[in-house]
DRENTI-266081 format. One line per 8 residues: for each residue x, z, y of N, C-alpha, C, O, CB. Coordinates in nm, 4 decimals. Glycine has a CB too. Layout:
N
X:Z:Y:X:Z:Y:X:Z:Y:X:Z:Y:X:Z:Y; ...
//
This chain:
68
2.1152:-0.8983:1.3731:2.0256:-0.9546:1.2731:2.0160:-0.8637:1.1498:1.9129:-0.8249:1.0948:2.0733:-1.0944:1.2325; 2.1254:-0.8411:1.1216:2.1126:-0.7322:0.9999:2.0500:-0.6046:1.0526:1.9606:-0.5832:0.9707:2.2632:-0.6910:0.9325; 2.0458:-0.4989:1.1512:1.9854:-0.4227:1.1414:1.8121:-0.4587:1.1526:1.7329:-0.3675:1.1287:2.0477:-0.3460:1.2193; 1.7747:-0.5596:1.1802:1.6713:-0.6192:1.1579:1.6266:-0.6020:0.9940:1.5209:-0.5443:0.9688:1.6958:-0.7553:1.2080; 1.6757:-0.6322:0.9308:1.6395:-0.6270:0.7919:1.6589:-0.4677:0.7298:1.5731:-0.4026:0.6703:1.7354:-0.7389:0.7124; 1.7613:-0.4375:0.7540:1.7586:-0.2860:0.7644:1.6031:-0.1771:0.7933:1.5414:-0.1123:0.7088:1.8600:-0.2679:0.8903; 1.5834:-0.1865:0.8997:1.4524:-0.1572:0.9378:1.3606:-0.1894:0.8764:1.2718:-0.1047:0.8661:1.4243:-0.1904:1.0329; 1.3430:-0.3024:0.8196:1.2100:-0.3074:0.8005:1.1886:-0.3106:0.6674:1.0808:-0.3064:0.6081:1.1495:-0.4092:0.8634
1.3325:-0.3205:0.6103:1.3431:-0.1848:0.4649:1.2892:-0.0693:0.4679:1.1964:-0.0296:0.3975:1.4784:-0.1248:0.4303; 1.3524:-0.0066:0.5586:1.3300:0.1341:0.5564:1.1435:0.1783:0.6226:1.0846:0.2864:0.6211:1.4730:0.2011:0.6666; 1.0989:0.0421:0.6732:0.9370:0.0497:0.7411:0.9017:0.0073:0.5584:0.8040:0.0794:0.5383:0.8729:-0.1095:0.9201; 0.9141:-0.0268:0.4970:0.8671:-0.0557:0.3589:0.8968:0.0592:0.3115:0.7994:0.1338:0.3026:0.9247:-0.1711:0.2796; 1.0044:0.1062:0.2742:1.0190:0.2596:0.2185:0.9172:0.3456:0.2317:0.8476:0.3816:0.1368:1.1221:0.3321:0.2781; 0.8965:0.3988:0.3968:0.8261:0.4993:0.4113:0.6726:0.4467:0.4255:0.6023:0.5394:0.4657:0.8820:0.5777:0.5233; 0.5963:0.3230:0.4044:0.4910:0.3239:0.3993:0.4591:0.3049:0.2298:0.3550:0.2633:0.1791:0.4470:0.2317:0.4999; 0.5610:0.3412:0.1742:0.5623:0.3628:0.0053:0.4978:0.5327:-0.0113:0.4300:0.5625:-0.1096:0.7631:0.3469:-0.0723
0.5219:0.6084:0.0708:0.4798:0.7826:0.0821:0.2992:0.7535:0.0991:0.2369:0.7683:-0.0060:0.5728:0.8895:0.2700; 0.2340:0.7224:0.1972:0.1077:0.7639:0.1582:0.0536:0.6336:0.1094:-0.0638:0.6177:0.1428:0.0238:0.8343:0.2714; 0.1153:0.5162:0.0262:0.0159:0.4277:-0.0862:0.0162:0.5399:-0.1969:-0.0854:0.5824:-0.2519:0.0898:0.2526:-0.1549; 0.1632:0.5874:-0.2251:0.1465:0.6790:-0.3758:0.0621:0.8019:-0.3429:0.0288:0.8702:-0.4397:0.3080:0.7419:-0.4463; 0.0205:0.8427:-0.2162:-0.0586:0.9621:-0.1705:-0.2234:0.8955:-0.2146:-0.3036:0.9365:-0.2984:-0.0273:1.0017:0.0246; -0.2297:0.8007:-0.1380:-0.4056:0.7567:-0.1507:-0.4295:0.6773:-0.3556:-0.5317:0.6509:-0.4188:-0.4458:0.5664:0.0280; -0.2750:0.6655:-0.3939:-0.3250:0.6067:-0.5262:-0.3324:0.7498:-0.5753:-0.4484:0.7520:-0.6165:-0.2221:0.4873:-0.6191; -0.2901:0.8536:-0.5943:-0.2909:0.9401:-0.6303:-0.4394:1.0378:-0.6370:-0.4786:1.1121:-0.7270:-0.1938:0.9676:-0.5727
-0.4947:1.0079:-0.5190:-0.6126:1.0938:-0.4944:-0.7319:0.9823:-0.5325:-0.8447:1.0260:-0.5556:-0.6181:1.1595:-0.3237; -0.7095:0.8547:-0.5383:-0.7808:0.7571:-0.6066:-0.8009:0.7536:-0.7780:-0.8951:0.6964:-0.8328:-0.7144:0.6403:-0.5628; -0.6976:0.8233:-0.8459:-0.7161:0.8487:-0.9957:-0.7521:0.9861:-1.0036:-0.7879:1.0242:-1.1150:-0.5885:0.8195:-1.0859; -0.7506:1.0835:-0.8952:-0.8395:1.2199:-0.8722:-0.9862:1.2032:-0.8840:-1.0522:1.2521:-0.9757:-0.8178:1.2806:-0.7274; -1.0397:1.1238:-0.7760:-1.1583:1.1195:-0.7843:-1.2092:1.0281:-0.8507:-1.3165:1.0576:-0.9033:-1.2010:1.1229:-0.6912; -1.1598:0.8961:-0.8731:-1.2817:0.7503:-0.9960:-1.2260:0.8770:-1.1268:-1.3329:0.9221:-1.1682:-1.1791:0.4661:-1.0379; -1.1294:0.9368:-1.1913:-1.1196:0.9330:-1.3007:-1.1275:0.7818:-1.3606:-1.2373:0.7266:-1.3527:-1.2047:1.0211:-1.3393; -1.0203:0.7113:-1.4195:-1.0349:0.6020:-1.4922:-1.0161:0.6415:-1.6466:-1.0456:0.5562:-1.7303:-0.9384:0.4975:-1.4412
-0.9760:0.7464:-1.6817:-0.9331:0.7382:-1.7987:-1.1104:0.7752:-1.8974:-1.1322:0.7635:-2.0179:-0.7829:0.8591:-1.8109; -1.2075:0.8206:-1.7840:-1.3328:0.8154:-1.9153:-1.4040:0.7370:-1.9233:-1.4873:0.7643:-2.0097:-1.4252:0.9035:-1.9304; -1.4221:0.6341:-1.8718:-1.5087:0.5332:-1.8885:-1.3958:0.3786:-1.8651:-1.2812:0.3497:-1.8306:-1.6478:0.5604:-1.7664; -1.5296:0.3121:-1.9136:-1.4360:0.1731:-1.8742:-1.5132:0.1210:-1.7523:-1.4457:0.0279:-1.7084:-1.4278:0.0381:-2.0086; -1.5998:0.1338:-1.6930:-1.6509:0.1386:-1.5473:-1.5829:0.1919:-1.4785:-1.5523:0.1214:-1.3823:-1.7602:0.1906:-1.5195; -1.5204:0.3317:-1.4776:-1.4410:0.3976:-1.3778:-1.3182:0.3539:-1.3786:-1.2362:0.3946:-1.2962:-1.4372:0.5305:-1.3882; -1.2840:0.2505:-1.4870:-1.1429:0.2337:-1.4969:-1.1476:0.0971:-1.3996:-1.0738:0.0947:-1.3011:-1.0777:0.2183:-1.6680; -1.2335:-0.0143:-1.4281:-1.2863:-0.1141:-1.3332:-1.2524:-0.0450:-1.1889:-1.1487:-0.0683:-1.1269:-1.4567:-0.1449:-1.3589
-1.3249:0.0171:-1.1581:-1.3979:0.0682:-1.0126:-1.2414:0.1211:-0.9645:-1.1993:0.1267:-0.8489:-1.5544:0.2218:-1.0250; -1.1681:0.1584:-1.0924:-0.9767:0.2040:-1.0301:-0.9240:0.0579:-0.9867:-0.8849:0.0431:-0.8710:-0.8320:0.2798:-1.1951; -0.9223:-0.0378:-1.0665:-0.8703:-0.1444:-1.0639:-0.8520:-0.1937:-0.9098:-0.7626:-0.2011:-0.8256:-0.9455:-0.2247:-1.1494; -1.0489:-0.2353:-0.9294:-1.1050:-0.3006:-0.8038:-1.0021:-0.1865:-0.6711:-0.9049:-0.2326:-0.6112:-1.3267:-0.2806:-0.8022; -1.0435:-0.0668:-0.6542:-0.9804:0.0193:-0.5523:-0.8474:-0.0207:-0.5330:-0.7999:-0.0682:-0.4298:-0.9829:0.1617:-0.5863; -0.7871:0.0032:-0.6460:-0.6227:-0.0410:-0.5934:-0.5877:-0.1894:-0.5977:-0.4854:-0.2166:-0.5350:-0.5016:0.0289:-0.6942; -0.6495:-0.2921:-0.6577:-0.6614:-0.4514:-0.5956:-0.6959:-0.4229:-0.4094:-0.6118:-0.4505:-0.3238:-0.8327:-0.5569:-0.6949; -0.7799:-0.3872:-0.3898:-0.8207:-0.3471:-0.2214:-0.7248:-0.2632:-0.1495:-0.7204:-0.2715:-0.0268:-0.9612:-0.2585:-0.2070
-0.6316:-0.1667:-0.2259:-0.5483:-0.0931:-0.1410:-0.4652:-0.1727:-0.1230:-0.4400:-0.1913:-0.0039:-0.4989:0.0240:-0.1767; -0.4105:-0.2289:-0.1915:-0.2215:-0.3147:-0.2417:-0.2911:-0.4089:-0.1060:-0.2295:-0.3980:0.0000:-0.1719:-0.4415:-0.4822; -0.4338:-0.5129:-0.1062:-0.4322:-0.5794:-0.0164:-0.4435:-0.5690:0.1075:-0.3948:-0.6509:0.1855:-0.4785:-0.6298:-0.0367; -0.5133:-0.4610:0.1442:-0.4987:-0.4039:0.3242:-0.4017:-0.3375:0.3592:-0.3715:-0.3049:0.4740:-0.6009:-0.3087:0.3810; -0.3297:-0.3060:0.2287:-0.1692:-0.2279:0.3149:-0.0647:-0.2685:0.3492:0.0273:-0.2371:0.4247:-0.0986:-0.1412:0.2597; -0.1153:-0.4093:0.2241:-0.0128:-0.5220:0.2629:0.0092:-0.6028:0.3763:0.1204:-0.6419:0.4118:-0.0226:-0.6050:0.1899; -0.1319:-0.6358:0.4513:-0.2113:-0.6811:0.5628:-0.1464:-0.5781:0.6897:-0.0805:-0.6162:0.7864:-0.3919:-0.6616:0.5270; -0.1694:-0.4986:0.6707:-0.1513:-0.3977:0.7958:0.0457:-0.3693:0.7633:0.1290:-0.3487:0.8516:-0.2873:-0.2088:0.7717
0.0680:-0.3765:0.6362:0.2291:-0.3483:0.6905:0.2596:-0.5012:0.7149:0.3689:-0.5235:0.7672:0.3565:-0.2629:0.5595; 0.2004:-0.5822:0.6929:0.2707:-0.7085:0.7492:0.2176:-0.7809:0.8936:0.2629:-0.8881:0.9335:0.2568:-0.8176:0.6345; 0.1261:-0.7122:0.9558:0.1028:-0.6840:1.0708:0.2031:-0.5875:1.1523:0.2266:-0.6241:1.2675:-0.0159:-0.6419:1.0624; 0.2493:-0.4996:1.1193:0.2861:-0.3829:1.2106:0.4658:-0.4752:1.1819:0.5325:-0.4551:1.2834:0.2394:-0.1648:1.1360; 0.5198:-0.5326:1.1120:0.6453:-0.5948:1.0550:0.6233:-0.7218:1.2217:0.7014:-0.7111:1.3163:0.6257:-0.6762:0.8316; 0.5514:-0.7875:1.2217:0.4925:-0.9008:1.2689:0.4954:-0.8059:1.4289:0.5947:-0.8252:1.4991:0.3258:-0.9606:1.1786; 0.4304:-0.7465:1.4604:0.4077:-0.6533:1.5761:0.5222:-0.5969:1.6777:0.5224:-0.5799:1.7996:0.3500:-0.5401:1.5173; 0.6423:-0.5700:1.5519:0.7851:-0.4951:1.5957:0.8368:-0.6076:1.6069:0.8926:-0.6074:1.7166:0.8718:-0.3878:1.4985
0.8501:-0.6965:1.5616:0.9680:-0.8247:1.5770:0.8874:-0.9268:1.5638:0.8912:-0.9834:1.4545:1.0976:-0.8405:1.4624; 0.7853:-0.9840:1.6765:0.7412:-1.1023:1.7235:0.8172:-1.2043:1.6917:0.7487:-1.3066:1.6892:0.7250:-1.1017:1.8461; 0.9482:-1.2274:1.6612:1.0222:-1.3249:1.6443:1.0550:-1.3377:1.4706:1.0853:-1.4262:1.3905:1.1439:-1.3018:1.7417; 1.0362:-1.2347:1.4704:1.1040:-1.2091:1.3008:1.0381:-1.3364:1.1994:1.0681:-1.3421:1.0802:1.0370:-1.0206:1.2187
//
C-alpha cells in the first residue's frame, strides 16, 4: 500500500517538469506584463492548463491503479 502512494508522488513530481515547461513558454509568448488583456488571456491560459493537467494526471493516477 505504501509504495502505492510513493508512486504516485513521484507521477506528481515529474508531471511538475513540463507544467513549469508549457507555463514558461506561455509567459514567452501572451507577454502578460504589457497589457492588462494579455495579462487576462495569461490568467484564462493557465486557469485551462492547471485544469486539463489536472484531468489527465488524474486520469493516468485512475488508469495505473483502477482500485486506488
Amino acid at each position: 500500500m505504501k509504495w502505492k502512494a510513493i508512486v504516485i508522488l513521484l507521477i506528481i513530481l515529474a508531471s511538475l517538469v513540463p507544467v513549469y515547461a508549457i507555463n514558461k513558454y506561455l509567459q514567452k509568448i501572451l507577454r502578460p506584463r504589457e497589457s492588462l488583456a494579455r495579462l487576462f488571456s495569461y490568467l484564462l491560459g493557465g486557469m485551462l492548463l492547471v485544469f486539463v493537467y489536472t484531468l489527465l494526471l488524474v486520469l493516468l493516477i485512475k488508469w495505473i491503479f483502477p482500485n486506488a
